[in-house]
ZABADREN-445769 format. One record per residue (C-alpha): residue number from 0; residue in three letters; x, y, z. Coordinates in pm, whole numbers. Example, Ala and Ser with C-alpha at 12.3 -4.5 7.8 and 13.67 -1.06 7.14 Angstrom:
% residues 2
{nr = 0 rest = ALA east = 1230 north = -450 up = 780}
{nr = 1 rest = SER east = 1367 north = -106 up = 714}
% end
This chain:
% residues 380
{nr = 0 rest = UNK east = 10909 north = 11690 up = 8504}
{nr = 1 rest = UNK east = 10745 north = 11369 up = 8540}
{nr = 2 rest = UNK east = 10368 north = 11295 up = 8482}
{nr = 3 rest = UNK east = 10166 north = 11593 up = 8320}
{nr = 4 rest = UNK east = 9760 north = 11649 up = 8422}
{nr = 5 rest = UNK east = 9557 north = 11693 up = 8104}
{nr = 6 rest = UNK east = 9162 north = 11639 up = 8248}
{nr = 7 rest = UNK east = 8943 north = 11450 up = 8137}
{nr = 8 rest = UNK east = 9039 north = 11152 up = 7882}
{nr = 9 rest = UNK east = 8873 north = 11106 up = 7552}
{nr = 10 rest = UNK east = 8862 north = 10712 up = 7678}
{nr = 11 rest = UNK east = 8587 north = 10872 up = 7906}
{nr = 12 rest = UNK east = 8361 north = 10844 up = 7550}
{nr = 13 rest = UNK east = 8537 north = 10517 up = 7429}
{nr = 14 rest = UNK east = 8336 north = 10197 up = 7312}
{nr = 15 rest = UNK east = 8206 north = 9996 up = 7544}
{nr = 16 rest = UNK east = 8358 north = 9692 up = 7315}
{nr = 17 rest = UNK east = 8728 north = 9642 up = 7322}
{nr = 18 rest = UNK east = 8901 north = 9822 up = 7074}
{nr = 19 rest = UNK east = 9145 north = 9590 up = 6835}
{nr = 20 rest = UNK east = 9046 north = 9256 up = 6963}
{nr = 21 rest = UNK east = 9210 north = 9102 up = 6631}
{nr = 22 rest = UNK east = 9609 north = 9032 up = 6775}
{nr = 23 rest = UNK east = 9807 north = 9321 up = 6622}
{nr = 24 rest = UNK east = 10015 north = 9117 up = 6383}
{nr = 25 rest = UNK east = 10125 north = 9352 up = 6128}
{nr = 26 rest = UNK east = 10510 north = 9404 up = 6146}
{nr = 27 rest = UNK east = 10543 north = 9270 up = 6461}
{nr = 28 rest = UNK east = 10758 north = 8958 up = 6484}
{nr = 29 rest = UNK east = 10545 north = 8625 up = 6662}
{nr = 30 rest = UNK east = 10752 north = 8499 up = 6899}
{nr = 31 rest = UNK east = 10470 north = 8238 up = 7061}
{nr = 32 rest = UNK east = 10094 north = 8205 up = 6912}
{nr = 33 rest = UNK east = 9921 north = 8091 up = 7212}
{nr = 34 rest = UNK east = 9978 north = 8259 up = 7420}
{nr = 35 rest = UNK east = 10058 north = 8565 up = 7132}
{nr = 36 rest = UNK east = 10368 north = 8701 up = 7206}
{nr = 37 rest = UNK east = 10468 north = 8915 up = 6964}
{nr = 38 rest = UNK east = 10830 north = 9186 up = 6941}
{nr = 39 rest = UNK east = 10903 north = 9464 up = 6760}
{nr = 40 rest = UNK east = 11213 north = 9472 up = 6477}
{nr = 41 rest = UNK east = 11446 north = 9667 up = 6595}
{nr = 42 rest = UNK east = 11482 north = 9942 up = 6293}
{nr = 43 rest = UNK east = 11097 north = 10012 up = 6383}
{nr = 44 rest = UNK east = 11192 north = 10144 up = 6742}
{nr = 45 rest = UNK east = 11374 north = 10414 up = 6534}
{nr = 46 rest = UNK east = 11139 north = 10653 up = 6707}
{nr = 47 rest = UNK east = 11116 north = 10841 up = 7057}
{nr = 48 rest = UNK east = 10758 north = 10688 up = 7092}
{nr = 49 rest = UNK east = 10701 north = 10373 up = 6945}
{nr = 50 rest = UNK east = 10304 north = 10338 up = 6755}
{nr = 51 rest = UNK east = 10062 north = 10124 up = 6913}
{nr = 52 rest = UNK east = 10066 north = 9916 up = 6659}
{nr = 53 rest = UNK east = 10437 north = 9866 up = 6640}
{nr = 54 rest = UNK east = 10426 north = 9794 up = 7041}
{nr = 55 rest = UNK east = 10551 north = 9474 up = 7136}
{nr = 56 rest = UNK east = 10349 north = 9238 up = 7347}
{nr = 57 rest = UNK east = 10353 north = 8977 up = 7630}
{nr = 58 rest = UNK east = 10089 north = 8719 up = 7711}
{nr = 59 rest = UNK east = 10059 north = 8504 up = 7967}
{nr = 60 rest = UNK east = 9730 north = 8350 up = 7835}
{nr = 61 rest = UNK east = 9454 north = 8444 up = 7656}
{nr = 62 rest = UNK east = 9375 north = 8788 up = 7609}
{nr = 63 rest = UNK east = 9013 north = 8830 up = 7799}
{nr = 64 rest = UNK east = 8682 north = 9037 up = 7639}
{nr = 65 rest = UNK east = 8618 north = 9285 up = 7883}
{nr = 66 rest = UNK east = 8388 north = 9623 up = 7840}
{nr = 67 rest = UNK east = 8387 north = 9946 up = 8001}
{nr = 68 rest = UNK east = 8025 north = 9844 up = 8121}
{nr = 69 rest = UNK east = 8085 north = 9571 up = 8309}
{nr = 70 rest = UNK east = 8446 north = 9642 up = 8423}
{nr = 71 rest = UNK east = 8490 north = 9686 up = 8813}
{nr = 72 rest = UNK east = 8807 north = 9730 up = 9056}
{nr = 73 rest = UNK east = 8808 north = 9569 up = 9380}
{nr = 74 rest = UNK east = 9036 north = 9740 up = 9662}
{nr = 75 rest = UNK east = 9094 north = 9495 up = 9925}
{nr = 76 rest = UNK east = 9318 north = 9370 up = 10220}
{nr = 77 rest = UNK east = 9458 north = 9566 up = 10470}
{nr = 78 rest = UNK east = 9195 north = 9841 up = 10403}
{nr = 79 rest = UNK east = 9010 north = 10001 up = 10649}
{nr = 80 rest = UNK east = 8694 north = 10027 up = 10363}
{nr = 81 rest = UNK east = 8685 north = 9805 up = 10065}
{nr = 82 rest = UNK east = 8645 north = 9967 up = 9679}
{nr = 83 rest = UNK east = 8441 north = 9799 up = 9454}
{nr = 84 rest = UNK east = 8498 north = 10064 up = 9119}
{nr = 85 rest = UNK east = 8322 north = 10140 up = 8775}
{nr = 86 rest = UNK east = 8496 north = 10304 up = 8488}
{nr = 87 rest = UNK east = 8296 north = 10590 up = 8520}
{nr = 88 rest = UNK east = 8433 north = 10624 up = 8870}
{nr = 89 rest = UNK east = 8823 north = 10584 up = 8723}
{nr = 90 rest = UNK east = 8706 north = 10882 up = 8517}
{nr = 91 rest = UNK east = 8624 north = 11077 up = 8793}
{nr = 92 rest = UNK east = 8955 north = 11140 up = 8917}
{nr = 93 rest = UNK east = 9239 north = 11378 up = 8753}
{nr = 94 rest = UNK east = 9397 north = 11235 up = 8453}
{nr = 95 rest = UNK east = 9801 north = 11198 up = 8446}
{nr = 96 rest = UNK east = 9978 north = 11131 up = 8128}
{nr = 97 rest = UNK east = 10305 north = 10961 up = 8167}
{nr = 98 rest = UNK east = 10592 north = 10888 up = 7903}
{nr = 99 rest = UNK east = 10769 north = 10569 up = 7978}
{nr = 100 rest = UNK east = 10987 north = 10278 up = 7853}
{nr = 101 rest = UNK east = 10843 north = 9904 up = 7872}
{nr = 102 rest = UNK east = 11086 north = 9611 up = 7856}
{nr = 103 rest = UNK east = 10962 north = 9247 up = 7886}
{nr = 104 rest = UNK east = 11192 north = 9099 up = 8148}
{nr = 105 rest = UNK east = 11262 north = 8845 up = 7898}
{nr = 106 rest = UNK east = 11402 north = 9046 up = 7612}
{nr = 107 rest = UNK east = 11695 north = 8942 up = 7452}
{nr = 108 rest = UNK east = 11695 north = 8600 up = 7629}
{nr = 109 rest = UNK east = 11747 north = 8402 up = 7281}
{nr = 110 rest = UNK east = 12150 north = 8563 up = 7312}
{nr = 111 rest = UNK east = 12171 north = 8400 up = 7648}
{nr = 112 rest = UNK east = 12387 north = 8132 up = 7646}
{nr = 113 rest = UNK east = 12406 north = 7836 up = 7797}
{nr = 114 rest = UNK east = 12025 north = 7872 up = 7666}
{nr = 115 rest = UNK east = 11760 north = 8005 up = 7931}
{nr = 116 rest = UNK east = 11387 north = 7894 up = 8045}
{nr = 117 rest = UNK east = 11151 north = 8121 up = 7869}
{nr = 118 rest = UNK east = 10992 north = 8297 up = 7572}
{nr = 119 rest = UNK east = 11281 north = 8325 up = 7339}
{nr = 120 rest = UNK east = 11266 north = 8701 up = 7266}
{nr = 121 rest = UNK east = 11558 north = 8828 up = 7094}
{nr = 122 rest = UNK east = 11608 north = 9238 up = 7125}
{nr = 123 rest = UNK east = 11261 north = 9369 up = 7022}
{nr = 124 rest = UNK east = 11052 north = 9299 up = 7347}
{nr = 125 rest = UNK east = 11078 north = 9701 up = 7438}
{nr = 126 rest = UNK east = 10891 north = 9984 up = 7362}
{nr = 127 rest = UNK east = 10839 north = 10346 up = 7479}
{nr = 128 rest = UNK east = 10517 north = 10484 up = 7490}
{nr = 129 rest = UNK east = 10284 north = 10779 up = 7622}
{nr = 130 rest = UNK east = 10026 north = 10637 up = 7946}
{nr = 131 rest = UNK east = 9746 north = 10805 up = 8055}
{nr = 132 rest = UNK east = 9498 north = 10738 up = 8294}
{nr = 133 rest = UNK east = 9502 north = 10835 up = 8710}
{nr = 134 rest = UNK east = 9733 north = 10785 up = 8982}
{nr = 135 rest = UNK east = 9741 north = 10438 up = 9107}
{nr = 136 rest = UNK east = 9781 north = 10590 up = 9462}
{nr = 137 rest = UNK east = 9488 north = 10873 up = 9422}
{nr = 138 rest = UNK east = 9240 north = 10644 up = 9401}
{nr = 139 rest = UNK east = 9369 north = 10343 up = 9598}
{nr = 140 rest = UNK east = 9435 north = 10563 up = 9913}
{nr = 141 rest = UNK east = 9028 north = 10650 up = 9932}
{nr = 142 rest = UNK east = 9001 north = 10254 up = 10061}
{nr = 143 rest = UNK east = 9241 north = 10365 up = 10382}
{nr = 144 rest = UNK east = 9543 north = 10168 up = 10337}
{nr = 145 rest = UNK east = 9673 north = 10004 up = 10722}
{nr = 146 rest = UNK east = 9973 north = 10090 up = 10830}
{nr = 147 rest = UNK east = 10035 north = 9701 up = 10837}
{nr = 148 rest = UNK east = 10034 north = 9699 up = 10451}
{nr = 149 rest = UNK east = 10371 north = 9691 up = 10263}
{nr = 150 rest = UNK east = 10263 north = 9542 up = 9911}
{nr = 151 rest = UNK east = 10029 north = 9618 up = 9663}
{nr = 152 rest = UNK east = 9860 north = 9324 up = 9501}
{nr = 153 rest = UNK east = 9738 north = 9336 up = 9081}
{nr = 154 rest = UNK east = 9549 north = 9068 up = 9009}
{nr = 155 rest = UNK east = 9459 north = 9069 up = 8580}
{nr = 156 rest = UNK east = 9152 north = 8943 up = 8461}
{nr = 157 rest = UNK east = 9345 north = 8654 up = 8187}
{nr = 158 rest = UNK east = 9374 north = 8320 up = 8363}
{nr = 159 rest = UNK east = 9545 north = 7980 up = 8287}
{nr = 160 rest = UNK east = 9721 north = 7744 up = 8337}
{nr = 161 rest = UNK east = 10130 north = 7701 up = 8363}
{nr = 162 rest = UNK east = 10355 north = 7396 up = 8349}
{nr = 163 rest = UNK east = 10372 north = 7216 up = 8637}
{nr = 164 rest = UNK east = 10082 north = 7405 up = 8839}
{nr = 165 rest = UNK east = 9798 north = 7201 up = 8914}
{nr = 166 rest = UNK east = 9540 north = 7454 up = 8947}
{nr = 167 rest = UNK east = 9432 north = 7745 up = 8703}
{nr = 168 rest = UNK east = 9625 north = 8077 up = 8764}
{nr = 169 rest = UNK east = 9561 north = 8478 up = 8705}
{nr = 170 rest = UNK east = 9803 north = 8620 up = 8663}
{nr = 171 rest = UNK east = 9948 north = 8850 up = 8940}
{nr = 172 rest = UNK east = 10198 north = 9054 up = 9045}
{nr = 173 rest = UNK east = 10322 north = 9276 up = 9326}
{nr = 174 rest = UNK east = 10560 north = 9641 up = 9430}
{nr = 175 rest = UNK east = 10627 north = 9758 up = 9715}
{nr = 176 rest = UNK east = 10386 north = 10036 up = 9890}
{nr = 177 rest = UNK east = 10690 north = 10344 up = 9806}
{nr = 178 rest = UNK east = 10610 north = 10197 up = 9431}
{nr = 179 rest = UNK east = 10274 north = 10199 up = 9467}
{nr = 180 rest = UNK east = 10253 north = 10557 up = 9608}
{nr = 181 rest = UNK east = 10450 north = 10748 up = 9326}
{nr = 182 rest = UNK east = 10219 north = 10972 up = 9143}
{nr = 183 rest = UNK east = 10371 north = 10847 up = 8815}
{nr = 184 rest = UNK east = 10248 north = 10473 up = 8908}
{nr = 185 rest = UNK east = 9921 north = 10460 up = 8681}
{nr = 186 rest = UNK east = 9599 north = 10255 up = 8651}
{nr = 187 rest = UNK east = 9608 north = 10324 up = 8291}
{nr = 188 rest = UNK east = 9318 north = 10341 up = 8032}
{nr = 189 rest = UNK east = 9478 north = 10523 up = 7712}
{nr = 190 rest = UNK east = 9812 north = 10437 up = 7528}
{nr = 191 rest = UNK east = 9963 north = 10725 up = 7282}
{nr = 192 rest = UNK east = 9662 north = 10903 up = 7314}
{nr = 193 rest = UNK east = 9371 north = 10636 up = 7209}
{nr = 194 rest = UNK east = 9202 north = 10387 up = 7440}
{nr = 195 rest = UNK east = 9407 north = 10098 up = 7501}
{nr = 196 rest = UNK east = 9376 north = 9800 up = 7249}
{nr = 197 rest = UNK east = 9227 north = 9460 up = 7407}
{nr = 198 rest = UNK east = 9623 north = 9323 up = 7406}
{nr = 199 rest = UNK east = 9770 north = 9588 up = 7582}
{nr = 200 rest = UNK east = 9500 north = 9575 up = 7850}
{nr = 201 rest = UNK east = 9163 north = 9715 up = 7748}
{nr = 202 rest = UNK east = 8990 north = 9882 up = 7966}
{nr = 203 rest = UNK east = 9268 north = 9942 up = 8240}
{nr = 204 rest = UNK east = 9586 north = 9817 up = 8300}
{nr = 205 rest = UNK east = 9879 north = 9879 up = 8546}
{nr = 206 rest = UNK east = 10164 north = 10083 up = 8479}
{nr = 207 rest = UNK east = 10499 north = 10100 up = 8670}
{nr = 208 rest = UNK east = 10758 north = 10296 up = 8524}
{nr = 209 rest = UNK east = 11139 north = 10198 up = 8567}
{nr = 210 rest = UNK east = 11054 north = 9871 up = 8631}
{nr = 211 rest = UNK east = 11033 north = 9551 up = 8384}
{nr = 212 rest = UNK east = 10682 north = 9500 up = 8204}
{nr = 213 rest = UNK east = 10547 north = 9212 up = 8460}
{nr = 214 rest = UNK east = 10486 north = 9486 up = 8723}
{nr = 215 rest = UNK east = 10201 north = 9661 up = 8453}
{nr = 216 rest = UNK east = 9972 north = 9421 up = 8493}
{nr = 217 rest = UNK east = 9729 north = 9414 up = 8197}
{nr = 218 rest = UNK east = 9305 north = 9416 up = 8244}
{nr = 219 rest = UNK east = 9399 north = 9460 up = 8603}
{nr = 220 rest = UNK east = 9048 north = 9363 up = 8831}
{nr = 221 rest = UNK east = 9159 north = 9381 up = 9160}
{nr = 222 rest = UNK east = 9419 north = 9502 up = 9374}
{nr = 223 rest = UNK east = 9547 north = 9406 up = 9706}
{nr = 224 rest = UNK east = 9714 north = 9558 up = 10012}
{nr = 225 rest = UNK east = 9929 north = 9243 up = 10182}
{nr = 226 rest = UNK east = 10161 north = 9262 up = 10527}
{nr = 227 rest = UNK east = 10360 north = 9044 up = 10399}
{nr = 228 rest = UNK east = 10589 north = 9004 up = 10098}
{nr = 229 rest = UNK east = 10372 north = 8838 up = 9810}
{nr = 230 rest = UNK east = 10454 north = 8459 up = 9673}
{nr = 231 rest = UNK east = 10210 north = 8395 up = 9367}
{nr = 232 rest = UNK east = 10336 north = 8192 up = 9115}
{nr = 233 rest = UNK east = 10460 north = 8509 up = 8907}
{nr = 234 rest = UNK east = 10633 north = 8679 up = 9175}
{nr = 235 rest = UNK east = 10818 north = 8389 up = 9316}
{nr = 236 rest = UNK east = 10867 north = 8148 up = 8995}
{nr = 237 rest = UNK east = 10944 north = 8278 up = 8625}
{nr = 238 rest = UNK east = 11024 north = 8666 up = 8738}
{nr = 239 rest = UNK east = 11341 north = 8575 up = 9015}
{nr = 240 rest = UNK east = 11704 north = 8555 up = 8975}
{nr = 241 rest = UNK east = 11777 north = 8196 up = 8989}
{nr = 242 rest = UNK east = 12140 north = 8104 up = 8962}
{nr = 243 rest = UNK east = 12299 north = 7748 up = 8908}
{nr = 244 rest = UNK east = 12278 north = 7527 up = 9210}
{nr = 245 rest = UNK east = 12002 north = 7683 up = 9372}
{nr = 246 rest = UNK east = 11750 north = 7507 up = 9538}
{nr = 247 rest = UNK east = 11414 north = 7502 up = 9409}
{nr = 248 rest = UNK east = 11230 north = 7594 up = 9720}
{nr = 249 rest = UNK east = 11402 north = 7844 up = 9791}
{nr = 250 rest = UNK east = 11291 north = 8212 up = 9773}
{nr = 251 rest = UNK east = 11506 north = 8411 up = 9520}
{nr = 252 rest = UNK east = 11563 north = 8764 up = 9460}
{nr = 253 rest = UNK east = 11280 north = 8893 up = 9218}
{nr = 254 rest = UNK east = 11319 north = 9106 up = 8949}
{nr = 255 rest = UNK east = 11225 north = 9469 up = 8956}
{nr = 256 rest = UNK east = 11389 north = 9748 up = 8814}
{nr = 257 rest = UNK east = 11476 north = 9797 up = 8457}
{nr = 258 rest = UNK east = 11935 north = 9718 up = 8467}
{nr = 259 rest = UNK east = 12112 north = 9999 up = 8277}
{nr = 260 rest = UNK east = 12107 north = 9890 up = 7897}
{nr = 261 rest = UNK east = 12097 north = 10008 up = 7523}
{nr = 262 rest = UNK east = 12035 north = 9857 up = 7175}
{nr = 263 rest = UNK east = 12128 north = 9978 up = 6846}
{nr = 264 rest = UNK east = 11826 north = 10035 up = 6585}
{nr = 265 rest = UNK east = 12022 north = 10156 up = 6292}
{nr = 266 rest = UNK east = 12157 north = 9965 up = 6103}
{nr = 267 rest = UNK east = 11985 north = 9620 up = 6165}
{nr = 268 rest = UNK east = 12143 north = 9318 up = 6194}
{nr = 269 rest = UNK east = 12338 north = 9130 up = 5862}
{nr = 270 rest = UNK east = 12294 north = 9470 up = 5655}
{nr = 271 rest = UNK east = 12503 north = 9559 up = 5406}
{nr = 272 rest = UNK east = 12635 north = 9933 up = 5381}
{nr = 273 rest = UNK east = 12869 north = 10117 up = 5072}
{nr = 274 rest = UNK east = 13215 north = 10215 up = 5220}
{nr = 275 rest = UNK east = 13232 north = 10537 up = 5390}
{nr = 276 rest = UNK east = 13039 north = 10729 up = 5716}
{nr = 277 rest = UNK east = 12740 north = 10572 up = 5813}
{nr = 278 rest = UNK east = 12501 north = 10706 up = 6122}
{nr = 279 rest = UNK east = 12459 north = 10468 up = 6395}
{nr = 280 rest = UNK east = 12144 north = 10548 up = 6612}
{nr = 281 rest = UNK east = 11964 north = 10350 up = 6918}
{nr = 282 rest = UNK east = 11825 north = 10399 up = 7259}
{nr = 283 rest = UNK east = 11926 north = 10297 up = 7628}
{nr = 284 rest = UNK east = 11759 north = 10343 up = 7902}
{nr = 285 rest = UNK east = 11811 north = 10250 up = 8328}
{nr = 286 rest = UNK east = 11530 north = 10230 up = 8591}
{nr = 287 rest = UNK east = 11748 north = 10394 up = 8863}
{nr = 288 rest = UNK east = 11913 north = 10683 up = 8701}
{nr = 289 rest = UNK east = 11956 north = 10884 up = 8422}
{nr = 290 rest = UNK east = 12162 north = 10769 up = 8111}
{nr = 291 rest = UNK east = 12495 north = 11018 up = 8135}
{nr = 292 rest = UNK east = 12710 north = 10799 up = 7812}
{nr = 293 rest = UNK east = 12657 north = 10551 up = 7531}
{nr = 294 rest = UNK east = 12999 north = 10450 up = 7351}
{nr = 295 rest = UNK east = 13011 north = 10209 up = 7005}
{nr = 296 rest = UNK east = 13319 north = 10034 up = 6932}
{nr = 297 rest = UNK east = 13365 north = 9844 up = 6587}
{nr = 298 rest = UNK east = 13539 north = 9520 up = 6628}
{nr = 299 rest = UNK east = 13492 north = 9154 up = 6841}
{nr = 300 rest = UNK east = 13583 north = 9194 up = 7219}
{nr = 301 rest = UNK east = 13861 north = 9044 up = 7407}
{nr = 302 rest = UNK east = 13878 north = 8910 up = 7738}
{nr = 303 rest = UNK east = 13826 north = 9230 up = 7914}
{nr = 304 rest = UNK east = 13466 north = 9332 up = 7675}
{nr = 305 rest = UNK east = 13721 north = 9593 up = 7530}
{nr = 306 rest = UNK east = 13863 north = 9583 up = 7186}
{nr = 307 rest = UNK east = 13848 north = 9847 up = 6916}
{nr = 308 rest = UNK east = 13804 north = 10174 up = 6986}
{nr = 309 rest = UNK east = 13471 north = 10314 up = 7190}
{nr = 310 rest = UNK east = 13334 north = 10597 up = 7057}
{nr = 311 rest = UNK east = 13130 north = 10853 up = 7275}
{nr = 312 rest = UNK east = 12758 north = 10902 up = 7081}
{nr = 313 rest = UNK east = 12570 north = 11196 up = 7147}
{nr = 314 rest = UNK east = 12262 north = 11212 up = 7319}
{nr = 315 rest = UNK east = 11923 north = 11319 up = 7103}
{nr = 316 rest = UNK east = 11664 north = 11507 up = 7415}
{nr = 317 rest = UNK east = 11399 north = 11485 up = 7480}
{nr = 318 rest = UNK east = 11502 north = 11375 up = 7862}
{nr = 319 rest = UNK east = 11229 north = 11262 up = 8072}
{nr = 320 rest = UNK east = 11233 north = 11078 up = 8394}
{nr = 321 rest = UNK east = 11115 north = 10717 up = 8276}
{nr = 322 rest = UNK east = 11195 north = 10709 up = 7882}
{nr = 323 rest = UNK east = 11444 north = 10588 up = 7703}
{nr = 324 rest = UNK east = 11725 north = 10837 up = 7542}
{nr = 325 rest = UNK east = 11802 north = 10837 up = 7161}
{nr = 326 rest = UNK east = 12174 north = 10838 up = 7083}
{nr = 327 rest = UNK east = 12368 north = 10844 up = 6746}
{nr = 328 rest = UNK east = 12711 north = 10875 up = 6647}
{nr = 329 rest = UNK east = 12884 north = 10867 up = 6307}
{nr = 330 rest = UNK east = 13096 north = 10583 up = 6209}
{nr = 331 rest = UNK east = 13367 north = 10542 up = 5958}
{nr = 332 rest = UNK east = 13393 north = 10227 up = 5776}
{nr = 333 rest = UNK east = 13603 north = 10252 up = 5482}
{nr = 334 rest = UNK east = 13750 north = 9956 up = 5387}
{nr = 335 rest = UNK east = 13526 north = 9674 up = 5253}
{nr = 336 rest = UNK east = 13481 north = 9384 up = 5496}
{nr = 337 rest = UNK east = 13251 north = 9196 up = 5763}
{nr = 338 rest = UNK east = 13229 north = 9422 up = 6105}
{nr = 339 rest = UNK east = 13090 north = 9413 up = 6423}
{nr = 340 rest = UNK east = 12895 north = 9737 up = 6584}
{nr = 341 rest = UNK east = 12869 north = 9705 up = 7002}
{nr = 342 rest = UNK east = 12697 north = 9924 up = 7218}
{nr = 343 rest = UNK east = 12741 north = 9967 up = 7575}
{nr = 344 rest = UNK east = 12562 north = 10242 up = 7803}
{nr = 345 rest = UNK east = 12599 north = 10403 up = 8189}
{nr = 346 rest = UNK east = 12377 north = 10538 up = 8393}
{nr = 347 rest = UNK east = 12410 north = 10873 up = 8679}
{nr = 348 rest = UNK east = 12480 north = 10607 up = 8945}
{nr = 349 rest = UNK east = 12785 north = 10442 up = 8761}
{nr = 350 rest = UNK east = 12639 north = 10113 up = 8618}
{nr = 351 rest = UNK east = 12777 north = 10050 up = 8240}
{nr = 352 rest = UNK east = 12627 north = 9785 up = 8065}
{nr = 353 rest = UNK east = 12863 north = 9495 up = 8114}
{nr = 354 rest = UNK east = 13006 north = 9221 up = 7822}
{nr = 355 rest = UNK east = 12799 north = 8953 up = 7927}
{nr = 356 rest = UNK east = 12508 north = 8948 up = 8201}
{nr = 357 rest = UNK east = 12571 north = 8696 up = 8488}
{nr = 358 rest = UNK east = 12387 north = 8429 up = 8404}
{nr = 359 rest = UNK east = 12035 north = 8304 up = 8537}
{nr = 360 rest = UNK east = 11777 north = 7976 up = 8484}
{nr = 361 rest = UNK east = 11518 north = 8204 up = 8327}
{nr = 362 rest = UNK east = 11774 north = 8433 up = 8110}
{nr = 363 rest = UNK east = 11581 north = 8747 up = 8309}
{nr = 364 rest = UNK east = 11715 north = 9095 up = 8291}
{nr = 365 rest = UNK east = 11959 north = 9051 up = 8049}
{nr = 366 rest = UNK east = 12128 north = 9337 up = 7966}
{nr = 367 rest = UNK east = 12459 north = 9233 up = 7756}
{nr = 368 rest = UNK east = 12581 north = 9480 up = 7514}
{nr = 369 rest = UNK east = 12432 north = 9465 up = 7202}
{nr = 370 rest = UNK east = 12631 north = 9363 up = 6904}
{nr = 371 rest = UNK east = 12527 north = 9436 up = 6549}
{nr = 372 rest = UNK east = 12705 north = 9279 up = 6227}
{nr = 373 rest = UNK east = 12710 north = 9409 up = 5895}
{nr = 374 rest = UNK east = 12893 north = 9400 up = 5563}
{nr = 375 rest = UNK east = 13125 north = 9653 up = 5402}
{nr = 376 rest = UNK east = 13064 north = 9591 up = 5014}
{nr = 377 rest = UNK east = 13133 north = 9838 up = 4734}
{nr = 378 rest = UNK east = 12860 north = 9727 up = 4513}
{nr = 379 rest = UNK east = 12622 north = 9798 up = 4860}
% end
């Protein structure tokens, strides 16, 4: 099963005012304070879904006052009859609630080394929650999308300015029209049932499952159908592959879909444990296929990423297309001492998370195995 239809949303009734336009601090970790950037600690995604308020989150600037009221959604480009939208027209269509994981393309780039261009997130920049809102497609389609058109364009209402880019940005960011046409694709107004908190895109935002998070573009205002492949600032600058040696005006492969990966969220990092069996749980996820194995192996690596022995976890349900999978598997530590835990997952199609990510400028998509240390003490 993918999406689910449950009517009509109780965001149909919410405030006009942004709900939670105070930055949601409390136990998140700040990363950057302007823009606020802001991850989750890792023993607090110890959940299927993780809380709003426990919900990491990624700014590119600051977070715009919008209001239900005054909210509209252009639909323009290669359109045979341009949409200018009203909440109260969003609300008129059949509401889809999707369950999906979010990772910041970013996360984990603080283990990259050499060091990479970026906000240095270390693990927590992930979080699985439950979307609801309509069908990006149900409503777009109404405009009569050209044949010509291959892209869909979000535009976000938060605007800026970046290093090195003379004139003020939104931001913006594109998928391809099979993306945009998948009926779990959302223009989303609630998050975990409740209307959607002014950082994570009051009164609509963009959601695009299996995919990293700068494809659901937040406080989304417009969208665009392009014939042509799209080259904003976004698309073609922080969220690409660039590799050592590459010139800088050249296009580069962009990032997309979410790389096979999993993290361990029990225990954290540097804790100290009593001899004996302890429980190690975590998640991993892919964007292109199921998760089918997550092994843990105590011990450093050698050459090879093997070393120790890898133990096969078990998988904790429940299985749905876009979320991440809970896994735990008892561990045996008897002997008092310092130890590393690694994790390493594969996905349906064959892709295992590998040692060490190939490296890239802006540390993007990194999806090295995850390596926990923690202390054996008696007196624990």
């Amino acid at each position: 099963m993918t999406g689910t239809f449950t009517g009509r949303s109780p965001a149909a009734e919410a405030s006009p005012e942004a709900p939670g336009l105070s930055e949601p601090s409390k136990g998140l970790t700040v990363v950057t304070k302007e823009p606020y950037c802001a991850e989750t600690p890792l023993p607090e995604l110890d959940t299927w879904v993780t809380p709003t308020e426990r919900f990491f989150v990624r700014s590119h600037f600051p977070v715009p006052h919008l209001d239900v009221e005054s909210w509209r959604l252009i639909v323009d480009g290669e359109v045979d009859h341009p949409l200018e939208l009203s909440f109260a027209d969003l609300m008129r269509e059949r509401t889809r609630t999707v369950v999906t994981t979010m990772e910041c393309a970013g996360n984990s780039r603080s283990s990259v080394y050499p060091p990479a261009q970026g906000v240095r997130w270390h693990h927590g920049a992930l979080g699985t929650a439950r979307w609801s809102g309509v069908s990006l497609w149900d409503v777009i389609s109404k405009a009569e999308i050209r044949p010509a058109a291959i892209e869909a364009v979000f535009e976000g209402a938060d605007h800026g300015r970046e290093p090195g880019v003379p004139e003020e940005l939104s931001y913006a960011m594109s998928v391809p029209i099979v993306k945009a046409e998948h009926p779990d694709t959302l223009l989303a107004f609630e998050m975990n049932g409740e209307p959607l908190t002014a950082s994570h895109g009051f009164p609509v935002r963009v959601i695009v499952p299996g995919w990293y998070g700068m494809g659901s573009v937040k406080w989304v205002t417009r969208i665009s159908l392009i014939d042509h492949s799209f080259r904003g600032f976004f698309r073609t600058k922080p969220y690409t592959f660039i590799h050592e040696g590459d010139d800088p005006d050249v296009l580069r492969k962009p990032v997309t879909s979410l790389q096979v990966k999993s993290v361990i969220t029990w225990p954290p990092e540097g804790a100290t444990v009593a001899p004996g069996r302890i429980v190690v749980r975590g998640a991993a996820w892919s964007g292109e296929a199921a998760i089918s194995r997550v092994e843990v192996a105590v011990g450093l690596p050698d050459d090879s990423g093997e070393g120790g022995t890898w133990r096969p976890a078990t998988l904790l349900g429940p299985e749905t297309p876009h979320a991440w999978v809970r896994w735990e598997v008892p561990i045996d530590l008897e002997r008092p001492g310092y130890f590393v835990l690694r994790c390493r997952a594969t996905d349906e199609r064959g892709d295992t998370q590998p040692l060490r990510a190939e490296w890239n400028f802006r540390g993007v998509a990194n999806n090295s195995m995850h390596a926990v240390p923690l202390i054996v003490r008696r007196s624990a």
